[in-house]
Backbone of each chain as ProteinMPNN parsed JSONL, in Angstrom:
{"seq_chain_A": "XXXXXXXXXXXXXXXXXXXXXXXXXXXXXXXXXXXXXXXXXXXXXXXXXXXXXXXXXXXXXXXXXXXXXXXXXXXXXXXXXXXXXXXXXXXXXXXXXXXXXXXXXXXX", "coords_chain_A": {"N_chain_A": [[94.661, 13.313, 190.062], [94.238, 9.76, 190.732], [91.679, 7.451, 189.785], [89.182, 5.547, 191.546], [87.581, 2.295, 191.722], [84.505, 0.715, 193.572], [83.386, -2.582, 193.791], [81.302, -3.776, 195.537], [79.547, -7.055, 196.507], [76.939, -9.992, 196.328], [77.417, -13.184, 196.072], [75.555, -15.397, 194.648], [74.555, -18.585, 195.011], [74.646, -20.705, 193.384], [76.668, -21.704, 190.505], [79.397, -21.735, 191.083], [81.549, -22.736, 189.519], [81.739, -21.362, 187.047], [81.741, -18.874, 187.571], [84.278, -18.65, 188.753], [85.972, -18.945, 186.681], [85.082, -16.862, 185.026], [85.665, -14.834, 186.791], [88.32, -14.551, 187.087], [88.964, -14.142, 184.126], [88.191, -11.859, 183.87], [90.085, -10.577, 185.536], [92.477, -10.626, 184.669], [92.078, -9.58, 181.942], [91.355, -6.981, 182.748], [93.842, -6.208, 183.713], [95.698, -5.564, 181.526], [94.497, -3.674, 180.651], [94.361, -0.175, 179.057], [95.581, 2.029, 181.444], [95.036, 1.102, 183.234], [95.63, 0.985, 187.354], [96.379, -0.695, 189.629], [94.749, -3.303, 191.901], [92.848, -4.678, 194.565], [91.266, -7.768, 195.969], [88.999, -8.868, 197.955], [86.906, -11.9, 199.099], [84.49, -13.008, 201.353], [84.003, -16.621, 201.803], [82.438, -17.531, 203.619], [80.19, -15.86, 203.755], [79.948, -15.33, 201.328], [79.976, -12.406, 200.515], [82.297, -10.225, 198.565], [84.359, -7.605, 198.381], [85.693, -5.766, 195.653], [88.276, -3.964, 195.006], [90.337, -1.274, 192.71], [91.788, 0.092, 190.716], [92.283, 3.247, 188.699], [94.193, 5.127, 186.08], [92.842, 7.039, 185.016], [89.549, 8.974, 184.886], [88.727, 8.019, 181.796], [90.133, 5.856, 181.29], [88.64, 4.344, 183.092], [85.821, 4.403, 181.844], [85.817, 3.23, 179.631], [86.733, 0.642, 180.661], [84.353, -0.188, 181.541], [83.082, -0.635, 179.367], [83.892, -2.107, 178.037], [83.748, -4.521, 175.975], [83.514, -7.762, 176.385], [83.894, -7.407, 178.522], [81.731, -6.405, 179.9], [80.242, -8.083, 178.702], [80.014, -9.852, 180.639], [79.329, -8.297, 182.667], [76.699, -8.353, 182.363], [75.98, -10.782, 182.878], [76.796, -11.543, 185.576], [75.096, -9.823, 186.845], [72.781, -11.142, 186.093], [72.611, -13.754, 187.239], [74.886, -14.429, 188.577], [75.101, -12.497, 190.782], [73.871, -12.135, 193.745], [73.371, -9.144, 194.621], [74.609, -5.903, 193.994], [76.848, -3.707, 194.286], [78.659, -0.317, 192.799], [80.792, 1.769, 193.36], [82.275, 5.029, 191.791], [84.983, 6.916, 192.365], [87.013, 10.142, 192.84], [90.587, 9.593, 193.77], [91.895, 11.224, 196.613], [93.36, 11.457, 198.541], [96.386, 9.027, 200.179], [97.873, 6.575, 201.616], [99.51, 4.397, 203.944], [101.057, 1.063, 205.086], [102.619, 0.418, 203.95], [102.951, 2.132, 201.077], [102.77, 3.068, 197.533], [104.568, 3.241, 194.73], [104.269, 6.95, 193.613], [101.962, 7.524, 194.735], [100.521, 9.91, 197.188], [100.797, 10.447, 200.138], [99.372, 12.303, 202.621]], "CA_chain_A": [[94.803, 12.075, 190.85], [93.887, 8.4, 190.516], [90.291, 6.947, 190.037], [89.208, 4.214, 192.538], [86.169, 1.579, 191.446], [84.988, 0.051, 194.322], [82.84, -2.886, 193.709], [80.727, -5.284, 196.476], [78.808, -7.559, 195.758], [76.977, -11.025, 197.219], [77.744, -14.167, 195.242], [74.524, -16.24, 194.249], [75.385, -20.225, 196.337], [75.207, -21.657, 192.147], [77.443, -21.107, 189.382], [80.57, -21.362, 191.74], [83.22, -22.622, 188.646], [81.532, -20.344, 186.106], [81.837, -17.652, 188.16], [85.44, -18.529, 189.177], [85.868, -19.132, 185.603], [84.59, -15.138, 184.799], [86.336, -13.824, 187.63], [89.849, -14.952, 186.812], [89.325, -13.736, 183.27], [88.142, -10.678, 184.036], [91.42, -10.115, 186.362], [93.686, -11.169, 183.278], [91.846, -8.527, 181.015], [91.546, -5.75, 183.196], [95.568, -6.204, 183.809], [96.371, -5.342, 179.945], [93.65, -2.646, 180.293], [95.26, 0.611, 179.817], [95.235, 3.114, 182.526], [94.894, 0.452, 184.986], [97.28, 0.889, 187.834], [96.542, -2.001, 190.425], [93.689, -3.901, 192.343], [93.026, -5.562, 195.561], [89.896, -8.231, 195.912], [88.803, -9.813, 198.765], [85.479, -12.169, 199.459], [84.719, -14.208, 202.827], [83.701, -17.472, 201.506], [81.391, -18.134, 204.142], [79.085, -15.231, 203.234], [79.778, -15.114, 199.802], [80.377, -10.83, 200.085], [82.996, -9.417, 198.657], [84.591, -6.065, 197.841], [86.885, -5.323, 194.977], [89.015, -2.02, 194.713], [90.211, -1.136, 191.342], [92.636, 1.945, 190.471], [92.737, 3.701, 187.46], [94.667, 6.429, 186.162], [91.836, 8.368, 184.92], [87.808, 8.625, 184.293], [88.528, 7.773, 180.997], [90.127, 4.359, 181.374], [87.047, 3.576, 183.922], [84.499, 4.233, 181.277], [86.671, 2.59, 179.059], [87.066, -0.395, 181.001], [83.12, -0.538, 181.649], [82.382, -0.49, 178.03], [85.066, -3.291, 177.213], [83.015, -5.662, 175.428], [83.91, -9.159, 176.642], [83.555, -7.458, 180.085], [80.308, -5.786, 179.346], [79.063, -9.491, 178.605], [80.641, -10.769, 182.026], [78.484, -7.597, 183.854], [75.349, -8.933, 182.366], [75.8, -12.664, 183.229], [76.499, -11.048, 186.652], [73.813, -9.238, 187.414], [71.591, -12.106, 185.9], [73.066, -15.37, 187.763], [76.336, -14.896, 189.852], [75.215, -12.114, 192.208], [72.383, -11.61, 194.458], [73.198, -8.047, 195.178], [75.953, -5.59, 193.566], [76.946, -1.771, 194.253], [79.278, 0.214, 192.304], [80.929, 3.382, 193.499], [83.515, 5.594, 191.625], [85.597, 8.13, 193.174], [88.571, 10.351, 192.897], [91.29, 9.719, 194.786], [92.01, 12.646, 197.515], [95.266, 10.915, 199.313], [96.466, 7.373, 199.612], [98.621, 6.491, 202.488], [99.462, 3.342, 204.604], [102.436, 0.702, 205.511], [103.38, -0.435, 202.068], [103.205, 3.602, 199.966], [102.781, 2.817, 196.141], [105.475, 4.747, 193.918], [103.453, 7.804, 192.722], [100.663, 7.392, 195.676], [100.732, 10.711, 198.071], [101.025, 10.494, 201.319], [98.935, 13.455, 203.375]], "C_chain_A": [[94.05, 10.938, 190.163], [92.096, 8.673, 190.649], [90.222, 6.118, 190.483], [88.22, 3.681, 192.084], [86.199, 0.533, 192.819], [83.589, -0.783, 194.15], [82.195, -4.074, 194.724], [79.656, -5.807, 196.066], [78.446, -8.845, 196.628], [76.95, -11.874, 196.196], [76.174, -14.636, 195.731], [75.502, -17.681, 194.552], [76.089, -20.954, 194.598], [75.979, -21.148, 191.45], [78.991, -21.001, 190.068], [81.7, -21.455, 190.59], [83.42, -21.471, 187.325], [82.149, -18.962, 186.85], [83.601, -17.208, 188.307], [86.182, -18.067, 187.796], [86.158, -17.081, 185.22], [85.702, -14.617, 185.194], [87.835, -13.798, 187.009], [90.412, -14.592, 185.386], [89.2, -12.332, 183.017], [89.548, -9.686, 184.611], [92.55, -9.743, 185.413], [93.607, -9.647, 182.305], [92.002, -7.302, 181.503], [93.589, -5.611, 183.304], [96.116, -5.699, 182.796], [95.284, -3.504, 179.778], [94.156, -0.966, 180.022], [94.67, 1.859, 180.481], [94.985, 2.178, 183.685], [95.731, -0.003, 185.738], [97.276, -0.724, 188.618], [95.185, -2.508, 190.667], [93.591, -5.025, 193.679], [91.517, -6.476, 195.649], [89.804, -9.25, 197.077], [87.174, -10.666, 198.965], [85.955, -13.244, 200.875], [83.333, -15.348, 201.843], [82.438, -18.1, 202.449], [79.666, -17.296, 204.159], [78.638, -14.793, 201.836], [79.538, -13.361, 199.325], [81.697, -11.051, 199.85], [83.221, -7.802, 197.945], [86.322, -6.274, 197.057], [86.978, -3.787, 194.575], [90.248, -1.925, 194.046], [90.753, 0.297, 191.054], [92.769, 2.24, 189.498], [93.401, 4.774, 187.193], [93.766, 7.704, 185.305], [90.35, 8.019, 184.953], [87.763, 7.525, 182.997], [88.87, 6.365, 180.683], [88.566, 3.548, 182.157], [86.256, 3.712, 183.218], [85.037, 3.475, 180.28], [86.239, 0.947, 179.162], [85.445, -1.008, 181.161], [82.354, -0.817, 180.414], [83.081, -1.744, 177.05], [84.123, -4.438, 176.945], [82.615, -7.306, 176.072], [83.604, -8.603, 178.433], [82.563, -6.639, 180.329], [79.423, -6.792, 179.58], [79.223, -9.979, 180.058], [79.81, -9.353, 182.856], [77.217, -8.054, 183.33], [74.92, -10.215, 182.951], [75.923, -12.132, 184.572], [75.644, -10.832, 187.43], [72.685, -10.745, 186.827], [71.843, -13.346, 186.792], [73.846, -15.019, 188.714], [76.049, -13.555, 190.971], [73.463, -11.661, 192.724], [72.273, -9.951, 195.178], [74.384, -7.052, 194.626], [75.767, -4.018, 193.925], [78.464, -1.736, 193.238], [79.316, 1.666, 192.836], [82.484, 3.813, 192.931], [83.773, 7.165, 191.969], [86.932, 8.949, 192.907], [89.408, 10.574, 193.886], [91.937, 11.014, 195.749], [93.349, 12.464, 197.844], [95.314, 9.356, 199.493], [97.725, 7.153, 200.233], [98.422, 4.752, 203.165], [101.269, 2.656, 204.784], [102.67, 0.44, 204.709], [102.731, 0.699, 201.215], [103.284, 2.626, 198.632], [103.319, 3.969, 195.904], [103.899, 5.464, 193.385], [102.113, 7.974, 193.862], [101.497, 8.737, 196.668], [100.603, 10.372, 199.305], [100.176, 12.026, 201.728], [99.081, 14.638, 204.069]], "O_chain_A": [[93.342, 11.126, 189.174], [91.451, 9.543, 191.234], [91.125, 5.345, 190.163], [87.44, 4.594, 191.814], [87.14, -0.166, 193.195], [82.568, -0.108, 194.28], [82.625, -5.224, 194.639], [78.838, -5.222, 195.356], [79.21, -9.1, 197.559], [76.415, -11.396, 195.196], [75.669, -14.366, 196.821], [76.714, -17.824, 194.389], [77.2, -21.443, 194.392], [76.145, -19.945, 191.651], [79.762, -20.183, 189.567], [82.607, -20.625, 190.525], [84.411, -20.953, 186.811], [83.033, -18.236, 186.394], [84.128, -16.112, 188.117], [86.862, -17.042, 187.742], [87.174, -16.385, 185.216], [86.569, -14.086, 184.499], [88.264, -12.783, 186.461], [91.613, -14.598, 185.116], [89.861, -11.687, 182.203], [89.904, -8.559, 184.268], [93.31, -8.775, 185.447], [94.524, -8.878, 182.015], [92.686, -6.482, 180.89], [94.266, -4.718, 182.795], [97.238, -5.255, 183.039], [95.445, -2.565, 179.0], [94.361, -0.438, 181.115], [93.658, 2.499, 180.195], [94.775, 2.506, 184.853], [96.493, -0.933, 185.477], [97.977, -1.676, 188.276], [94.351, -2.26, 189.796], [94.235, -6.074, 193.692], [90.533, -5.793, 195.364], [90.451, -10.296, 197.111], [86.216, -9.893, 198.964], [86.958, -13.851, 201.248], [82.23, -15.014, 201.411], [81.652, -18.965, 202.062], [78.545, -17.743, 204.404], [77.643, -14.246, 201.36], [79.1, -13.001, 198.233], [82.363, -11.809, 200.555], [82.471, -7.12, 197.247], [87.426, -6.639, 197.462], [86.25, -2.907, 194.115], [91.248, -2.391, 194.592], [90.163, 1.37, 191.179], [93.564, 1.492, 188.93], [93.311, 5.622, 188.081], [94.04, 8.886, 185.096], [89.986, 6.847, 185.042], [87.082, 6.5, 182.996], [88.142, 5.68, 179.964], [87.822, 2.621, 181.838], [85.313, 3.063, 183.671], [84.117, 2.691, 180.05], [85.705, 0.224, 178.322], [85.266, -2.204, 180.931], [81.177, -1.176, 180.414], [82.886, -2.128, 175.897], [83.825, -5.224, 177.845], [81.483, -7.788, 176.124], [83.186, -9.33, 179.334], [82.769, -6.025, 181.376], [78.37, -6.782, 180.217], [78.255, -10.584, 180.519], [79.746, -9.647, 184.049], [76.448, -8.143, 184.287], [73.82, -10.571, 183.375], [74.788, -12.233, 185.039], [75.372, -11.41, 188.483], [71.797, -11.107, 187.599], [70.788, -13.957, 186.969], [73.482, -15.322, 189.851], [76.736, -13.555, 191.993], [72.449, -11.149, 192.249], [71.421, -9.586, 195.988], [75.448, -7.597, 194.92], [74.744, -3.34, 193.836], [79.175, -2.706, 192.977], [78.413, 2.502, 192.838], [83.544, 3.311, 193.303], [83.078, 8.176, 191.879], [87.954, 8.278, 192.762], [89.252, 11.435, 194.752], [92.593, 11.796, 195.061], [94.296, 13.172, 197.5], [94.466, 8.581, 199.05], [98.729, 7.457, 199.588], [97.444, 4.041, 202.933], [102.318, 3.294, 204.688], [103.604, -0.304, 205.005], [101.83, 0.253, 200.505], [103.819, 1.52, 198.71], [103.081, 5.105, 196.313], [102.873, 4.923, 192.975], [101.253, 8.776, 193.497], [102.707, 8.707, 196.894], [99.763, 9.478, 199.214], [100.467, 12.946, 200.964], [98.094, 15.2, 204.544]]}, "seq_chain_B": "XXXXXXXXXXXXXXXXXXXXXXXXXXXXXXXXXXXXXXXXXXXXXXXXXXXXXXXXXXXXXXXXXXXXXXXXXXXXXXXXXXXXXXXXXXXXXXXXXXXXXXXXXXXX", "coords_chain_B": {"N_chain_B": [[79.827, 15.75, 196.999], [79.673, 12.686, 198.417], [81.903, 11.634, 200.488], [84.2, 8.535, 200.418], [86.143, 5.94, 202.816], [88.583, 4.134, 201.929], [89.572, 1.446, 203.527], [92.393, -1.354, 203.314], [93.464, -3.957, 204.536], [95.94, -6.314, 206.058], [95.71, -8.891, 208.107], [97.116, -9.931, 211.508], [98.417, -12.941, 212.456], [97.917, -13.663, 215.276], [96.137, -11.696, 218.457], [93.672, -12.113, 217.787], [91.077, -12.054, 219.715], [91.275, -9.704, 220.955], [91.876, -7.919, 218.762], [88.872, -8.652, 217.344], [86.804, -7.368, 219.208], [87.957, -4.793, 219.542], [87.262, -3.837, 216.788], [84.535, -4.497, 216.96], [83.943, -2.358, 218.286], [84.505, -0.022, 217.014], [83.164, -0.059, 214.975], [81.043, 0.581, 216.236], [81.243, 3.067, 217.184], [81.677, 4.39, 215.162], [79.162, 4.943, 213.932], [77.679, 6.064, 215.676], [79.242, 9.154, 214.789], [79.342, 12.326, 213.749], [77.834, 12.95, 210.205], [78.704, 10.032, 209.404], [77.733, 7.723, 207.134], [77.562, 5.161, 205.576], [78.425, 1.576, 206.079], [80.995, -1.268, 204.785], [82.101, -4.113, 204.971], [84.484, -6.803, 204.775], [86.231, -9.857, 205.171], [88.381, -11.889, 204.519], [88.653, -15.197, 206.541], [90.566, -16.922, 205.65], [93.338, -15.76, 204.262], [93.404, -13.621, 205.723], [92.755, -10.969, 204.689], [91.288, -7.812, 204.414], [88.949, -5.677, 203.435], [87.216, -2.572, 204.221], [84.934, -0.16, 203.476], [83.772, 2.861, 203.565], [81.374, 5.196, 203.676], [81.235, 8.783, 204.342], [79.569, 12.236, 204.94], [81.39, 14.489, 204.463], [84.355, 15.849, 203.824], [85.39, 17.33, 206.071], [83.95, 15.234, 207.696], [85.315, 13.246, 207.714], [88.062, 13.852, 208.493], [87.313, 14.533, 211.087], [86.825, 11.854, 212.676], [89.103, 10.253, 212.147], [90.384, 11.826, 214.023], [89.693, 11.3, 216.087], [89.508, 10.517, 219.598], [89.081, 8.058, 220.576], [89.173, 6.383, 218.267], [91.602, 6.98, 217.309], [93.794, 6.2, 219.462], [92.814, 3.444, 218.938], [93.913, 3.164, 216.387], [96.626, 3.31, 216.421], [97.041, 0.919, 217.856], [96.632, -0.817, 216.0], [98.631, -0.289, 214.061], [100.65, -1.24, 215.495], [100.609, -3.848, 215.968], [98.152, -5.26, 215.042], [98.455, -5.467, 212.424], [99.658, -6.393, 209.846], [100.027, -5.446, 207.357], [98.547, -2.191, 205.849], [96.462, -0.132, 204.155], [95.01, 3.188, 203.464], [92.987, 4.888, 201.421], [91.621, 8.043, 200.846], [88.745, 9.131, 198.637], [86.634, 10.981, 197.109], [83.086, 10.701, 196.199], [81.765, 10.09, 192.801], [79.962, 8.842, 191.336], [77.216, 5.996, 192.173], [76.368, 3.074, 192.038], [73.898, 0.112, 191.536], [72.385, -2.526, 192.225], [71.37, -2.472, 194.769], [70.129, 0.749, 194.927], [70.974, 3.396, 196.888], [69.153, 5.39, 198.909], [69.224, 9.245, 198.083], [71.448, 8.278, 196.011], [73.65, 8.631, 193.209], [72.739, 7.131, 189.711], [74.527, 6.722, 187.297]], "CA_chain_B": [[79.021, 14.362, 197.177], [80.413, 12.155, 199.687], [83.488, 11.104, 200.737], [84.983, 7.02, 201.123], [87.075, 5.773, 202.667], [88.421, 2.589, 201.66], [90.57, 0.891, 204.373], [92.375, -2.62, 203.291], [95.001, -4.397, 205.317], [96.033, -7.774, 206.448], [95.493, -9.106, 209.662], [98.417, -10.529, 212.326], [97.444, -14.288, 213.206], [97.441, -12.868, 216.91], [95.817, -11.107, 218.909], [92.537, -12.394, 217.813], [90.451, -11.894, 220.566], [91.321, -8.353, 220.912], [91.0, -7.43, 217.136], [87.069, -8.494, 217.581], [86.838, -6.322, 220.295], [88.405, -3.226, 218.831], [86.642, -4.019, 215.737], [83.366, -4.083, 216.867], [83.841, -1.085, 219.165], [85.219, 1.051, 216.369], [82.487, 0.074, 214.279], [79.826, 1.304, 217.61], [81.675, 4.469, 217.621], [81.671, 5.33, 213.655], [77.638, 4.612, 213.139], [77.25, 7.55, 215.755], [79.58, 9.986, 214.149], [78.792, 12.965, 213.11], [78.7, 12.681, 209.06], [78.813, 8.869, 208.754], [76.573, 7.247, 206.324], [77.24, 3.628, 206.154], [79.996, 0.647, 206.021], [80.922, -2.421, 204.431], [83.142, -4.369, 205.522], [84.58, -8.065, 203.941], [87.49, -10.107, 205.768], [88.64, -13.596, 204.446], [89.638, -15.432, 207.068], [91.755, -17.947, 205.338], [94.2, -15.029, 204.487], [93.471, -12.645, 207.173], [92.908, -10.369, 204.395], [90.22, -7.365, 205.104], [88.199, -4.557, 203.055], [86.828, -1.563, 204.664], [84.502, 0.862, 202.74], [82.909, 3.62, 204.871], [80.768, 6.453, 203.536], [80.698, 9.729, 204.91], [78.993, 13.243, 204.316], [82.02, 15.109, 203.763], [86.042, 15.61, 204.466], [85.636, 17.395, 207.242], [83.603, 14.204, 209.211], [86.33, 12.093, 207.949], [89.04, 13.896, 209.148], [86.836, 14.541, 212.509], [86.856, 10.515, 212.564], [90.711, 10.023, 211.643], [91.11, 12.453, 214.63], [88.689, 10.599, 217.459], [90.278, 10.242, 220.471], [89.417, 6.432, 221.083], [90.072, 5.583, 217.367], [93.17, 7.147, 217.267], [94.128, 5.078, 219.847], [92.98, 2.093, 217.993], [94.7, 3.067, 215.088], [98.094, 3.378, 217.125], [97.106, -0.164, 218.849], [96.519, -1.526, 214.911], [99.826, -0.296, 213.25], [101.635, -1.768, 216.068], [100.741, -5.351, 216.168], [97.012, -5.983, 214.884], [98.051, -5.549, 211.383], [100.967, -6.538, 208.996], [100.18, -4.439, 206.477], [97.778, -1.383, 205.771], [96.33, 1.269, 203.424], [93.996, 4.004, 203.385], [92.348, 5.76, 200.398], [90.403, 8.926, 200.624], [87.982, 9.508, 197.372], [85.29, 11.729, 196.666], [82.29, 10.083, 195.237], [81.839, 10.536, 191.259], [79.201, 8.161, 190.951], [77.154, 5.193, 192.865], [75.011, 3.096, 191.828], [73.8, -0.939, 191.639], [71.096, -3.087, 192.473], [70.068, -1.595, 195.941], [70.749, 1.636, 195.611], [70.537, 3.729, 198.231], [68.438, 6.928, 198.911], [70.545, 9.988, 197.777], [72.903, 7.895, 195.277], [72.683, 9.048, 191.902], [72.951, 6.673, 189.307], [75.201, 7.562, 185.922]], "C_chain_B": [[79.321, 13.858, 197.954], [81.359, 11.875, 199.39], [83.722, 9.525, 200.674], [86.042, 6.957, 201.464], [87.533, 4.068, 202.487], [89.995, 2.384, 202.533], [91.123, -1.233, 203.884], [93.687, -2.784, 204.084], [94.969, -6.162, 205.773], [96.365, -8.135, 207.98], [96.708, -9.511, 210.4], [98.012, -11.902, 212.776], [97.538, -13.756, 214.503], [96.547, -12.072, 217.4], [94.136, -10.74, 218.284], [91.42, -11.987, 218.186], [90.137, -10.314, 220.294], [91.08, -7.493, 219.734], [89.826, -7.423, 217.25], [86.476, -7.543, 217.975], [87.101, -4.731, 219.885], [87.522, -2.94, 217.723], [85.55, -3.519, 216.07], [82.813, -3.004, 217.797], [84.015, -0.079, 218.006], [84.05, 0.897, 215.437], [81.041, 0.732, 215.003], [80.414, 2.428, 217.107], [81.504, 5.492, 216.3], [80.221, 5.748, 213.748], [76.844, 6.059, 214.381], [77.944, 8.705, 215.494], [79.173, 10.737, 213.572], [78.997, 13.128, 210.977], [78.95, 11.63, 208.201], [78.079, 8.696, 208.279], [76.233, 6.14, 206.559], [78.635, 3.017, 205.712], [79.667, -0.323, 205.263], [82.023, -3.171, 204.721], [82.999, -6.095, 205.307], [86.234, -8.508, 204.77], [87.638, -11.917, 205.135], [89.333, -14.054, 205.034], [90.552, -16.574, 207.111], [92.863, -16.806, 205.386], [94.327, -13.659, 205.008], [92.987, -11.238, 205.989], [91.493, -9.004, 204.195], [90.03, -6.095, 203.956], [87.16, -3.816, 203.675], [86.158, -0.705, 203.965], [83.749, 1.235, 203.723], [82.776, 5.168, 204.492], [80.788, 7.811, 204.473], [80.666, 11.089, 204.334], [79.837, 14.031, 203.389], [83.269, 15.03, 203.877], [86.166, 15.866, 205.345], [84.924, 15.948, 208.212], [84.817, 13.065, 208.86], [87.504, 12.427, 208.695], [88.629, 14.135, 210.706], [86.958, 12.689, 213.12], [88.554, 10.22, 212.679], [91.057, 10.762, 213.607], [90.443, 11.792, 216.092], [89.633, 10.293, 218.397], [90.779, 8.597, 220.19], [89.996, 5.665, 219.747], [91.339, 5.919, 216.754], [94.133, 6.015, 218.392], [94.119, 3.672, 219.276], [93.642, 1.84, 216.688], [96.263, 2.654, 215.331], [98.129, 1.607, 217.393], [96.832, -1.385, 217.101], [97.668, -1.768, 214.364], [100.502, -1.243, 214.142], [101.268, -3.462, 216.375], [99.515, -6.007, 215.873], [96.994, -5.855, 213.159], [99.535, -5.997, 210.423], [100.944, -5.882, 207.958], [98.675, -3.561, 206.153], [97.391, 0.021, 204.992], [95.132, 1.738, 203.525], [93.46, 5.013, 202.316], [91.292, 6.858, 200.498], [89.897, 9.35, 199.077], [86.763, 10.433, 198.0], [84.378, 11.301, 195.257], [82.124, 10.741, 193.914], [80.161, 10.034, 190.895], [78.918, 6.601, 192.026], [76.339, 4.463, 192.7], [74.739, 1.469, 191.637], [72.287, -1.573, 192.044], [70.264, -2.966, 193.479], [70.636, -0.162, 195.747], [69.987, 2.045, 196.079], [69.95, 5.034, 197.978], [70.06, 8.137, 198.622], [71.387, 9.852, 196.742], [72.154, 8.012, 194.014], [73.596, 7.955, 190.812], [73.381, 7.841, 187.912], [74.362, 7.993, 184.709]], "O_chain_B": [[79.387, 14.691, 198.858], [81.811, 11.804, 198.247], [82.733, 9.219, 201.341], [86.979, 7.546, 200.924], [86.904, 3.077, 202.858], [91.089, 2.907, 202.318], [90.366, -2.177, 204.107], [94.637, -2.013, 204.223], [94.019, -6.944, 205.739], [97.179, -7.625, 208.75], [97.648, -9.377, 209.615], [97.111, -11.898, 213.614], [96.531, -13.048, 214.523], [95.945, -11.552, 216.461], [93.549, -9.658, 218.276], [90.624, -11.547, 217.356], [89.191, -9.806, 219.693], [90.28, -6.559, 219.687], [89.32, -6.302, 217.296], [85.695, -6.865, 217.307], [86.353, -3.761, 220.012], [87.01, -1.822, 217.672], [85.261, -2.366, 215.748], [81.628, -2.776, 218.042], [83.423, 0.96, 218.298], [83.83, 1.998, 214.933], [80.146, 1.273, 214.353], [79.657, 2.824, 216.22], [81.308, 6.706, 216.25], [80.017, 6.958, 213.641], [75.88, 6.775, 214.113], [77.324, 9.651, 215.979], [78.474, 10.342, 212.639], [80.095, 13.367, 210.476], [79.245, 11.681, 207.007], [77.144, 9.411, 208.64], [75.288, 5.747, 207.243], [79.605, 3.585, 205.211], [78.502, -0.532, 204.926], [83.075, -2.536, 204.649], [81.955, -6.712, 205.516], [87.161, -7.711, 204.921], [86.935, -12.875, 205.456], [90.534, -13.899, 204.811], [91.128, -17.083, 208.073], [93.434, -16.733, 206.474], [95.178, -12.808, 204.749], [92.84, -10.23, 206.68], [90.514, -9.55, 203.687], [91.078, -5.545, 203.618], [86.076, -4.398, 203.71], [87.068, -0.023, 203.492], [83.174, 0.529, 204.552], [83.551, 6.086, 204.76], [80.161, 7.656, 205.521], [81.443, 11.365, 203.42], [79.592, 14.316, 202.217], [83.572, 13.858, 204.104], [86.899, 15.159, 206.035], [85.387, 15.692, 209.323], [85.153, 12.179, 209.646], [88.023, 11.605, 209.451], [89.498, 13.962, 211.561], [87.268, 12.612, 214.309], [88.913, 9.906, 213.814], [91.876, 10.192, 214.328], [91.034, 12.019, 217.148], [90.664, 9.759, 217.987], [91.835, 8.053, 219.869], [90.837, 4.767, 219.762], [91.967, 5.291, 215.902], [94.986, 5.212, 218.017], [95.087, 2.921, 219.153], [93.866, 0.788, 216.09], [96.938, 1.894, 214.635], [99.179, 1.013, 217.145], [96.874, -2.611, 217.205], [98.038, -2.91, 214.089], [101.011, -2.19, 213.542], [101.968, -4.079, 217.178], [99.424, -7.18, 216.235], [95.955, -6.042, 212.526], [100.542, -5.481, 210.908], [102.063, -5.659, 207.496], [97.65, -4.241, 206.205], [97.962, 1.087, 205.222], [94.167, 0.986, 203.663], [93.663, 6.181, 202.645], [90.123, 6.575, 200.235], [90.725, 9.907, 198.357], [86.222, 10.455, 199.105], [84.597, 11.4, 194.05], [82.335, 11.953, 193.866], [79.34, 10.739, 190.31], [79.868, 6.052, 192.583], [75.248, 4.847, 193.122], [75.911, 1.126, 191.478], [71.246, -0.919, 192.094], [69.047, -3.15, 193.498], [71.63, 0.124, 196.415], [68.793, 1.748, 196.106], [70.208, 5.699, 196.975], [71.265, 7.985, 198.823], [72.066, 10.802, 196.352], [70.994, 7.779, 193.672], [74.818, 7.854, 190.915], [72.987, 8.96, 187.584], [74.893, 8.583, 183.768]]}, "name": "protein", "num_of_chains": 2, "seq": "XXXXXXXXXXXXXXXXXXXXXXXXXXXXXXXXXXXXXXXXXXXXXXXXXXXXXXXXXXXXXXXXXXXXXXXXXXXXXXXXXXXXXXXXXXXXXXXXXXXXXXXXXXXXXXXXXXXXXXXXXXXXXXXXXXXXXXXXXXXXXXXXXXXXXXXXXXXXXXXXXXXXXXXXXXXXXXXXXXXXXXXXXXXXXXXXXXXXXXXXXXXXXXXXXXXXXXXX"}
């Protein structure tokens, strides 16, 4: 089965275009990444949390993808400036159900 | 290790009120579960759009959870008109780890 990355995090108030900046290139790169199936990301703007969740099709893309240079540099500037708080948890997927099924996603 | 589950879905502009309500009942009802750990939970409400992450011990307290009377009901009272669209991911933790971590979580 699939690998899930699920990352939350609290945005720091400065650095809002840099950050946007980051984010939006990070999205771009991971997209070409291979082994990476999809991704959903949400933040509430008025608390500046959010949580992104991040599918891969194996371990090996996820260490992969953590080791990708250009987004290596974009987790350091991270952790130093754009967030005041970050977790990381990876998992393997068990089952993977809901109203909109992804081809290849099991059902329970 | 533990279990997540990661719940995302998109809200219904309706039924507002009552979402809150369910919401913050269902979130009373997890935190004494046998099994639960902890939550996170991210909703932007420009596009209604919502992330769910919610630790617990093992598979069996999730599927004891999944099977709860009252939030089975709320699940029934979600599909049908408090949500427009909805998925559920079960994983088994691999790895967890960030700037608070937590007692228990073992970094890579």
């Amino acid at each position: 089965m699939s690998v899930v990355v699920i990352f939350t995090s609290r945005r720091t108030p400065a650095h809002g275009d840099e950050y946007e900046a980051l984010s939006a290139r990070m999205v771009e790169l991971v997209q070409d990444h291979p082994g990476f199936i999809e991704m959903t990301s949400v933040r509430d703007p008025r608390t500046r949390e959010g949580i992104t969740v991040a599918y891969f099709r194996d371990e090996e893309s996820v260490r992969a993808w953590k080791a990708h240079v250009e987004h290596a540099e974009a987790q350091r500037r991270g952790i130093a400036e754009l967030y005041e708080a970050y977790r990381v948890t990876v998992a393997s997927v068990e089952r993977d159900y809901g109203s909109t099924p992804d081809e290849g996603s099991a059902s329970p």
